[in-house]
ZAGUTI-32865 format. One record per residue (C-alpha): residue in three letters; x, y negated, z negated. Coordinates in steps of 0.5 Angstrom, whole numbers, plus 500, padded with zeros to 3 digits. Each point is the difference from the previous one (the first is absolute). Example, Ala and Ser with C-alpha at 12.3 -4.5 7.8 and 13.67 -1.06 7.14 Angstrom:
ZAGUTI-32865
Ala525509484Ser502493502
//
This chain:
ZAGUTI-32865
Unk468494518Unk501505505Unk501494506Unk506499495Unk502507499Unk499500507Unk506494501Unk504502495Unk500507502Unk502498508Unk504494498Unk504501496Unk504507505Unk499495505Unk505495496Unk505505498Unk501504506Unk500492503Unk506498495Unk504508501Unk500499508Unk502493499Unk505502494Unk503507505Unk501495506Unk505495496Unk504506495Unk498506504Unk495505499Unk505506496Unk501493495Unk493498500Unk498508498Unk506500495Unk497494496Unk493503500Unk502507497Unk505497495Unk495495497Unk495506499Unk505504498Unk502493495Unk492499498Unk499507499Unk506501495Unk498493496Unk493502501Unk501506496Unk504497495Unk496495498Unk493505500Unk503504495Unk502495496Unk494496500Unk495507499Unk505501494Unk498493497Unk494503502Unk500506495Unk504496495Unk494494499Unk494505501Unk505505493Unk500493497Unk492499501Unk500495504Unk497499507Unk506499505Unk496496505Unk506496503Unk504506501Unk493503504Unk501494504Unk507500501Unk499509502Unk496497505Unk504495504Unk506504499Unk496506503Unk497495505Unk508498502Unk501508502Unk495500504Unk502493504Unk507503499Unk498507503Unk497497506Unk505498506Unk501493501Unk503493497Unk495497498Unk497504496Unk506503497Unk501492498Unk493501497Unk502506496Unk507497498Unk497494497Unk494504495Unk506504498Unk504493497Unk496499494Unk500493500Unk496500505Unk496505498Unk500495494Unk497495504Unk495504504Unk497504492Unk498492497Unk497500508Unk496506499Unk498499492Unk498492502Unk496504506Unk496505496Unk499495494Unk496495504Unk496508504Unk499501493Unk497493498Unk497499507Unk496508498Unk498498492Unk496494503Unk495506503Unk493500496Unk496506501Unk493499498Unk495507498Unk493499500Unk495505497Unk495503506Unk493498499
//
């Protein structure tokens, strides 16, 4: 686990600040700088937009007494997306734009329920068994 945070953690600013040079020798360094900060400043207006209209759904649904889990789910991609968006980079600012759009939140939602259904399953079928001393 910690090799793959390892390459996550190296690989990834490898590959952005590859695809940035790459990007600031065709359009220039000013434009390629300029793109970086408007999507940020873009992300984080939409970010902040759809986190105050999801915690409001949140605290609707939990003044109706019910548990508000896809909207926890959704408050957690669209604070993920910040966190990508926040972080300088194209790659990343396309990971946070895409948890932004709800479709794909959608889709990766019905991924994570199958996921932590089959988790689930897997960790009921564990028997413990207690026999008495002596």
């Amino acid at each position: 686990m910690i090799f793959k945070l390892f390459l996550l953690f190296t690989i990834i600013p490898l590959a952005e600040l590859l695809l940035l040079v790459k990007l600031g020798t065709y359009i220039g360094a000013l434009n390629t700088v300029l793109i970086v900060v408007l999507t940020a400043v873009t992300g984080a207006a939409l970010a902040k937009r759809q986190g105050t209209d999801t915690l409001w759904k949140i605290r609707q649904s939990l003044s109706m007494g019910h548990f508000p889990a896809d909207n926890l789910i959704d408050g957690l991609f669209i604070l993920t997306a910040s966190l990508f968006l926040i972080t300088p980079g194209l790659i990343t600012d396309i990971t946070g734009f895409l948890f932004l759009t709800p479709v794909i939140r959608d889709i990766l939602k019905k991924h994570i329920t199958t996921a932590a259904k089959k988790w689930v399953s897997r960790s009921k079928t564990i028997h413990f068994t207690f026999t008495q001393p002596g």
